[in-house]
N, CA, C and O atoms as a GROMACS GRO file, in nm:
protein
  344
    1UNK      N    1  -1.171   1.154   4.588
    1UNK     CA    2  -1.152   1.144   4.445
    1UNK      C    3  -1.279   1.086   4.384
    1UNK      O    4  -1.331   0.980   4.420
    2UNK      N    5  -1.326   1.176   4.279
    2UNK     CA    6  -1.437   1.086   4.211
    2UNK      C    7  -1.418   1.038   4.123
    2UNK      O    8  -1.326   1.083   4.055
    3UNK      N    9  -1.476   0.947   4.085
    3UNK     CA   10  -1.502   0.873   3.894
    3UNK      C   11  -1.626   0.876   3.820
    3UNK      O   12  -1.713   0.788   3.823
    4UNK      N   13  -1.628   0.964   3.765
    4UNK     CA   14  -1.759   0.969   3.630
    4UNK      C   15  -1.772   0.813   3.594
    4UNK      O   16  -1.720   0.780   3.488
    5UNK      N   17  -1.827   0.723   3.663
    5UNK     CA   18  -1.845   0.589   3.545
    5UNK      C   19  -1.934   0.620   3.462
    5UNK      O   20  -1.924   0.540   3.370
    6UNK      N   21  -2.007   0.685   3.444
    6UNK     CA   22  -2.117   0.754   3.366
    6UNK      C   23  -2.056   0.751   3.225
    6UNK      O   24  -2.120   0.727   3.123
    7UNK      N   25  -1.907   0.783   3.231
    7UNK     CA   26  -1.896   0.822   3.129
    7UNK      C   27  -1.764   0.702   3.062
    7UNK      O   28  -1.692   0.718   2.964
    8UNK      N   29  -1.768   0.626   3.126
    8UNK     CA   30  -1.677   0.492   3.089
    8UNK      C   31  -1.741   0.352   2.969
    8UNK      O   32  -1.854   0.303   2.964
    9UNK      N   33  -1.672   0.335   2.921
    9UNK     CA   34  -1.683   0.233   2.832
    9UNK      C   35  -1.712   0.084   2.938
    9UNK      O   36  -1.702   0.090   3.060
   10UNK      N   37  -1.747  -0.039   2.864
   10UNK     CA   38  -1.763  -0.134   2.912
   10UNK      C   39  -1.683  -0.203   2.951
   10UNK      O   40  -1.677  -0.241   3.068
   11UNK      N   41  -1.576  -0.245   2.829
   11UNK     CA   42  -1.418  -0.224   2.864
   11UNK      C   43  -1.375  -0.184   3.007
   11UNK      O   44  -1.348  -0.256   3.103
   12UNK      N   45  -1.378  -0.032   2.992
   12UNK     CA   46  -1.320   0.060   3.107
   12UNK      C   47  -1.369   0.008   3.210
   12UNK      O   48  -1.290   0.005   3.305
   13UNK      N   49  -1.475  -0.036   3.230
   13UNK     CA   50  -1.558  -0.029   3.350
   13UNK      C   51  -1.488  -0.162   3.426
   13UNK      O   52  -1.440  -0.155   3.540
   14UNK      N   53  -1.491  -0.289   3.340
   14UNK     CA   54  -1.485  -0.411   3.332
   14UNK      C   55  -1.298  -0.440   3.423
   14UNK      O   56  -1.265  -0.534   3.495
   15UNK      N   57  -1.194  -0.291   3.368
   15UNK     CA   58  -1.098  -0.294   3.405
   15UNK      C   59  -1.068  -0.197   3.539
   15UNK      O   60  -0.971  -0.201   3.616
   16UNK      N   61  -1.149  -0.137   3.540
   16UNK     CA   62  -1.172  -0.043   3.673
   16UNK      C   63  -1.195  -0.138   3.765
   16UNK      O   64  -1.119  -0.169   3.857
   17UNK      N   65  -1.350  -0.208   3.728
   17UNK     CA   66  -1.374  -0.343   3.862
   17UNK      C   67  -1.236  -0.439   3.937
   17UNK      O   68  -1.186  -0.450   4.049
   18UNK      N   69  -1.214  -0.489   3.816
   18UNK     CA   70  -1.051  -0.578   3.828
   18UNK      C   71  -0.948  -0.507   3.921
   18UNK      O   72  -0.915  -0.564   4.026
   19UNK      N   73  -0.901  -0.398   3.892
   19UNK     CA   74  -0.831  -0.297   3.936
   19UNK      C   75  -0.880  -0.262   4.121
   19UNK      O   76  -0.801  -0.235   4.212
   20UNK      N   77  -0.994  -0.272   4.129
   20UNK     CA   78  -1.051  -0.214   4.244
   20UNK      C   79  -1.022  -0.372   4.351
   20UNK      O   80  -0.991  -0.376   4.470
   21UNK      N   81  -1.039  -0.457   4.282
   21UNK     CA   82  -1.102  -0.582   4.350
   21UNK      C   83  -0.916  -0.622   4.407
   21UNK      O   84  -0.890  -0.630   4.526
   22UNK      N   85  -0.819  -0.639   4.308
   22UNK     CA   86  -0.706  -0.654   4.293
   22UNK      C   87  -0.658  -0.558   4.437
   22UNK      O   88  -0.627  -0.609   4.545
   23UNK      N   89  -0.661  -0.460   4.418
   23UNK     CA   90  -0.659  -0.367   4.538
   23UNK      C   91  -0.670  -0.400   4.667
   23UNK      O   92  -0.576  -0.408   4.746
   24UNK      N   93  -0.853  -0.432   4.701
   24UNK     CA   94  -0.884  -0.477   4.804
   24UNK      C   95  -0.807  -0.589   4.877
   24UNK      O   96  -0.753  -0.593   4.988
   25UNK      N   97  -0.820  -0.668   4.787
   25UNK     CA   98  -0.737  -0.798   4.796
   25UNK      C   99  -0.567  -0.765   4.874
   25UNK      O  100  -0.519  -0.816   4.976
   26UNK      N  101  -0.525  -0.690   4.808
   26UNK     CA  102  -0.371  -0.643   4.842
   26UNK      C  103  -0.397  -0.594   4.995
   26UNK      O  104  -0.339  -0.637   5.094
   27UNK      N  105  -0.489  -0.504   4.991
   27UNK     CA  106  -0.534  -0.424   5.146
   27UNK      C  107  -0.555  -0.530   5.256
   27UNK      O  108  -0.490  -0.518   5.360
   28UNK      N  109  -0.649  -0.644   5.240
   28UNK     CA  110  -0.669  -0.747   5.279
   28UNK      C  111  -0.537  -0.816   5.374
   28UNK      O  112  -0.523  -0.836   5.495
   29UNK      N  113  -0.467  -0.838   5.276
   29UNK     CA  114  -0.334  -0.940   5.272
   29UNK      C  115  -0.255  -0.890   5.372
   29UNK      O  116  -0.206  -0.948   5.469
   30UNK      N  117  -0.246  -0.737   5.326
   30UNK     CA  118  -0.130  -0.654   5.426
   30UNK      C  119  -0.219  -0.604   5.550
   30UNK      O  120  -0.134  -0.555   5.625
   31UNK      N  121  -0.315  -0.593   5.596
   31UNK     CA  122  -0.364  -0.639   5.691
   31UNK      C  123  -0.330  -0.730   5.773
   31UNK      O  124  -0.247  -0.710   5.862
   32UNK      N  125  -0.407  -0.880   5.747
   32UNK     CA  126  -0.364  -1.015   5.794
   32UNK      C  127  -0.256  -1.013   5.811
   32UNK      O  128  -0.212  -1.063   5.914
   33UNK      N  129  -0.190  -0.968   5.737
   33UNK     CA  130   0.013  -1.013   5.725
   33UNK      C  131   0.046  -0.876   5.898
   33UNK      O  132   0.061  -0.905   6.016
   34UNK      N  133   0.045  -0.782   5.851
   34UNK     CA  134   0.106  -0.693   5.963
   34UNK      C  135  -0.030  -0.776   6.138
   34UNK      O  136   0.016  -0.794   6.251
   35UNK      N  137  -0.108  -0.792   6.119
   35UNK     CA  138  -0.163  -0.850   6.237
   35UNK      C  139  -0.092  -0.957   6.264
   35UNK      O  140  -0.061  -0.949   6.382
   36UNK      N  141  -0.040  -1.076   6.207
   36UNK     CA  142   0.043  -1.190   6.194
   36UNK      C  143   0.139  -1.153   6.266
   36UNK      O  144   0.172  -1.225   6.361
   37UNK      N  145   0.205  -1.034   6.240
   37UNK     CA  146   0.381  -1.041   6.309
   37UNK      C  147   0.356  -0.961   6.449
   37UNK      O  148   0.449  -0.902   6.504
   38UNK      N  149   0.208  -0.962   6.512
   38UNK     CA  150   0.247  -0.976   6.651
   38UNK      C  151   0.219  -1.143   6.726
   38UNK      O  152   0.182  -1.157   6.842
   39UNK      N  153   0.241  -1.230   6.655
   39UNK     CA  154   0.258  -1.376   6.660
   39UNK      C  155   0.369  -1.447   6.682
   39UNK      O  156   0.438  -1.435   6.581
   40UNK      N  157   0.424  -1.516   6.764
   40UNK     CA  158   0.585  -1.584   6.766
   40UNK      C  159   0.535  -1.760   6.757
   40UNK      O  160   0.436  -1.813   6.809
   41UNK      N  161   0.620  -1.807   6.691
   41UNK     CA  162   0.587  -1.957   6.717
   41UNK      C  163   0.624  -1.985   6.910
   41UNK      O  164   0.710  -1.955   6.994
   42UNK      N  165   0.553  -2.027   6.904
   42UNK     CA  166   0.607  -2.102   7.040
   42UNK      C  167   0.471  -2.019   7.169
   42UNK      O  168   0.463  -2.055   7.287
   43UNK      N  169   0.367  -1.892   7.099
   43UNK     CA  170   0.310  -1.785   7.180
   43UNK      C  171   0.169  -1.903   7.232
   43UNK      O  172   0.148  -2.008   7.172
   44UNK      N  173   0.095  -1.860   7.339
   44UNK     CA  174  -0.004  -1.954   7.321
   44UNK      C  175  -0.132  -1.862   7.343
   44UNK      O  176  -0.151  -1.773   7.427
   45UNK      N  177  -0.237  -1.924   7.214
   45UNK     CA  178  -0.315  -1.780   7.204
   45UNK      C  179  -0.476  -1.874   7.230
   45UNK      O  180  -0.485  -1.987   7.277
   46UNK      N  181  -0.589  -1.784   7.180
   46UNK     CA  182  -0.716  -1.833   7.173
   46UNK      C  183  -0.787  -1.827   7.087
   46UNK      O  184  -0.762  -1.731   7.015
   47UNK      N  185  -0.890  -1.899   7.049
   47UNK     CA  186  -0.928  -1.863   6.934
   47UNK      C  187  -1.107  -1.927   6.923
   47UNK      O  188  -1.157  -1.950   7.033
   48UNK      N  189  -1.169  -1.945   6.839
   48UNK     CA  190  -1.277  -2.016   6.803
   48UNK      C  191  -1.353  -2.018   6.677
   48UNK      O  192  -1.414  -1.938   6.607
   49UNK      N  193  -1.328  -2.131   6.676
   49UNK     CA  194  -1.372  -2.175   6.498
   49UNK      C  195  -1.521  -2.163   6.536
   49UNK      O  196  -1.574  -2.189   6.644
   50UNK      N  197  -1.582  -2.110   6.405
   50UNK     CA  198  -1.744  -2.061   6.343
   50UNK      C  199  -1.815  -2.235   6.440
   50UNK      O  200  -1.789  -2.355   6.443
   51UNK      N  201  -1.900  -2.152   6.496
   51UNK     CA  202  -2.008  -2.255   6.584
   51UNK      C  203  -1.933  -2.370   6.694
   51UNK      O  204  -1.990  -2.478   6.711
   52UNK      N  205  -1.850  -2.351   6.740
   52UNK     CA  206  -1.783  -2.416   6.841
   52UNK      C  207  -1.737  -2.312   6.944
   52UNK      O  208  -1.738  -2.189   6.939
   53UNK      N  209  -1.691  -2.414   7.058
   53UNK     CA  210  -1.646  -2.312   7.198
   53UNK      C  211  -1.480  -2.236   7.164
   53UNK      O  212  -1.395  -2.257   7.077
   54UNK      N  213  -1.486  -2.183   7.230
   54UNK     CA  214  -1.318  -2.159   7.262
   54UNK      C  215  -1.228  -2.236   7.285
   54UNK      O  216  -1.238  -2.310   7.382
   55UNK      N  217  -1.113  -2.240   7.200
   55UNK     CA  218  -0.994  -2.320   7.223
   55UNK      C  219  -0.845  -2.254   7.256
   55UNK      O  220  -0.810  -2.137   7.247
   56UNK      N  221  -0.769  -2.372   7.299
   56UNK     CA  222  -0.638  -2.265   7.410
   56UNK      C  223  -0.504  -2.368   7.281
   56UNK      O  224  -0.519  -2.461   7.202
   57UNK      N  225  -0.449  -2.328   7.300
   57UNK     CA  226  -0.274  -2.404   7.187
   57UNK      C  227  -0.200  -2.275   7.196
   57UNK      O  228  -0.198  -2.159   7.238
   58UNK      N  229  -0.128  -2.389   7.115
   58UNK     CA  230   0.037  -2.294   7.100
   58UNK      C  231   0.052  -2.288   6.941
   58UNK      O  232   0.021  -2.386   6.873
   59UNK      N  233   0.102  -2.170   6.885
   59UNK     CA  234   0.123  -2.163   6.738
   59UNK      C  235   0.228  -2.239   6.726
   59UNK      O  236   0.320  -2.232   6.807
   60UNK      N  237   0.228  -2.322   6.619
   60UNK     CA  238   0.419  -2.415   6.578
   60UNK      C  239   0.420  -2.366   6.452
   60UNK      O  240   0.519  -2.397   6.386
   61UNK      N  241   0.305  -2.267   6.376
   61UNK     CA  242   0.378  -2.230   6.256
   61UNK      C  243   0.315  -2.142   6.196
   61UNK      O  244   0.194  -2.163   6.187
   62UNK      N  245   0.366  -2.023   6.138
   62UNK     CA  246   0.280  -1.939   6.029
   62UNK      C  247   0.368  -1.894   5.905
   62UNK      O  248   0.487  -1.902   5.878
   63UNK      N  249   0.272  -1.851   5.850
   63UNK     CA  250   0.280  -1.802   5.662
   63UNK      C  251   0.224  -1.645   5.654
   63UNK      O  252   0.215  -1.555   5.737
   64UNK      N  253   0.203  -1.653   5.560
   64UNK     CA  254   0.148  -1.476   5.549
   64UNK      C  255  -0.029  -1.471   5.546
   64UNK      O  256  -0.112  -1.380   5.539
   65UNK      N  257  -0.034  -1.584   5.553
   65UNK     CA  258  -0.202  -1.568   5.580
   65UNK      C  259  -0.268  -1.664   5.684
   65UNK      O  260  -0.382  -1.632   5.720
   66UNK      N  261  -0.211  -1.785   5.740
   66UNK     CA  262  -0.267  -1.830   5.813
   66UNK      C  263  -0.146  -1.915   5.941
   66UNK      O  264  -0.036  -1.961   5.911
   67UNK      N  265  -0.184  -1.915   6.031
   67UNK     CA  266  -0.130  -1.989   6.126
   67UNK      C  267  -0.193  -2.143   6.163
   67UNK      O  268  -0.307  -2.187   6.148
   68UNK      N  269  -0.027  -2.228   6.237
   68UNK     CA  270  -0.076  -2.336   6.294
   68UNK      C  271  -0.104  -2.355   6.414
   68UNK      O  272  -0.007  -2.312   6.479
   69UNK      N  273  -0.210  -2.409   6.507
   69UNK     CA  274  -0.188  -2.437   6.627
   69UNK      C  275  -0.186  -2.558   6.690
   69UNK      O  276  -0.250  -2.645   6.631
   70UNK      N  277  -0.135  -2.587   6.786
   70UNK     CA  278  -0.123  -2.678   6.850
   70UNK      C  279  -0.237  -2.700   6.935
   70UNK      O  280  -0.184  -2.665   7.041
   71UNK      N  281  -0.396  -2.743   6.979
   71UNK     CA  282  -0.459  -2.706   7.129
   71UNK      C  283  -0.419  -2.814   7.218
   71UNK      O  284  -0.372  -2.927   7.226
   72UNK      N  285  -0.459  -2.729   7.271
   72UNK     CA  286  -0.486  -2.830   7.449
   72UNK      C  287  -0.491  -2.998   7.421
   72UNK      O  288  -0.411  -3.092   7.424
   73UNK      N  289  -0.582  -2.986   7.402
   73UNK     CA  290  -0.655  -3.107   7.307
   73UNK      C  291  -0.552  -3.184   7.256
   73UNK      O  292  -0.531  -3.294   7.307
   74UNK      N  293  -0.461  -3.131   7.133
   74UNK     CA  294  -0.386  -3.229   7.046
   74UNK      C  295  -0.400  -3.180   6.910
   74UNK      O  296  -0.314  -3.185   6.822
   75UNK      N  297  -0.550  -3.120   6.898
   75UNK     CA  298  -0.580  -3.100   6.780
   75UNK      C  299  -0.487  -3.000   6.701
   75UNK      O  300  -0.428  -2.902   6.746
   76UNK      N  301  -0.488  -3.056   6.550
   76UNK     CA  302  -0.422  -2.934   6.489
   76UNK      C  303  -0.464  -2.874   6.396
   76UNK      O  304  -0.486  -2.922   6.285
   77UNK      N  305  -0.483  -2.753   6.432
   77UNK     CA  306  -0.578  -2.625   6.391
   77UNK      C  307  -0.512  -2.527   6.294
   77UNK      O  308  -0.400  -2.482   6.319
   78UNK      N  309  -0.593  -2.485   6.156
   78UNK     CA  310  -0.499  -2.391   6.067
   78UNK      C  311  -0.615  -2.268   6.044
   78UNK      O  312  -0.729  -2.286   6.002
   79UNK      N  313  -0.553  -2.137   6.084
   79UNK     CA  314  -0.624  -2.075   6.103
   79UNK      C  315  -0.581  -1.910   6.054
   79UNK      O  316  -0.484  -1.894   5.980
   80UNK      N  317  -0.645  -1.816   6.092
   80UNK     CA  318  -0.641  -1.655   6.043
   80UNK      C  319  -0.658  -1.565   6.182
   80UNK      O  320  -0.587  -1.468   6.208
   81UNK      N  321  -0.764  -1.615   6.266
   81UNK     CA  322  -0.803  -1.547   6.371
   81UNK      C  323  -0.768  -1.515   6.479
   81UNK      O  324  -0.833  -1.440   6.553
   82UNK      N  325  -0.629  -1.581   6.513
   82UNK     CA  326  -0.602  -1.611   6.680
   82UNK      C  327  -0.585  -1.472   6.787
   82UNK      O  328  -0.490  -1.398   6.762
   83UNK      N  329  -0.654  -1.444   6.878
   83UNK     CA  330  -0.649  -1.341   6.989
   83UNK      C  331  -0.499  -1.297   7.028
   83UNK      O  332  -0.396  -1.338   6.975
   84UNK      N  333  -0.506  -1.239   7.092
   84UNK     CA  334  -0.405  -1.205   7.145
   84UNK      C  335  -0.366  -1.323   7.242
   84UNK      O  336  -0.439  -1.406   7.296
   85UNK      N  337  -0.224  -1.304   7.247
   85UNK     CA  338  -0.112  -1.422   7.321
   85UNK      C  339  -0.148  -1.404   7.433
   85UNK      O  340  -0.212  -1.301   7.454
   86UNK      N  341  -0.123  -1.480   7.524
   86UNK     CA  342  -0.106  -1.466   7.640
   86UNK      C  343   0.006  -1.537   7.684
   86UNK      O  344   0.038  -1.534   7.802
   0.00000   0.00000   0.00000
């Protein structure tokens, strides 16, 4: 499908962007969300936060965008990324 913006008002344009971004966002969500429900509380997965090693826990809780974990450690971790269960 194409769009002439060529031929759109500033307005138009301004509500096209919104419209597009709004979208993504939705695409986004239902993404994360359908990856989420192969997750069970109680699963124990892996993961690694930006510039650190790998960490091992157990999820005790999720939402539609992020999960909790429990690690090894103690620590408690809120997160988007976790690997597959093991």
């Amino acid at each position: 499908m194409k769009i002439d913006i060529d031929q759109l008002s500033e307005d138009a344009l301004i509500d096209l962007n919104n419209r597009i971004v709004a979208r993504l966002r939705f695409l986004n969500q239902t993404r994360a969300h359908s990856q989420m429900l192969d997750f069970r509380i109680g699963d124990r997965v892996t993961f690694q936060p930006d510039g650190r090693p790998q960490l091992l826990g157990i999820i005790t809780r999720y939402n539609r965008k992020t999960v909790t974990v429990i690690t090894d450690g103690g620590q408690r971790r809120n997160g988007n990324r976790c690997q597959e269960p093991f």
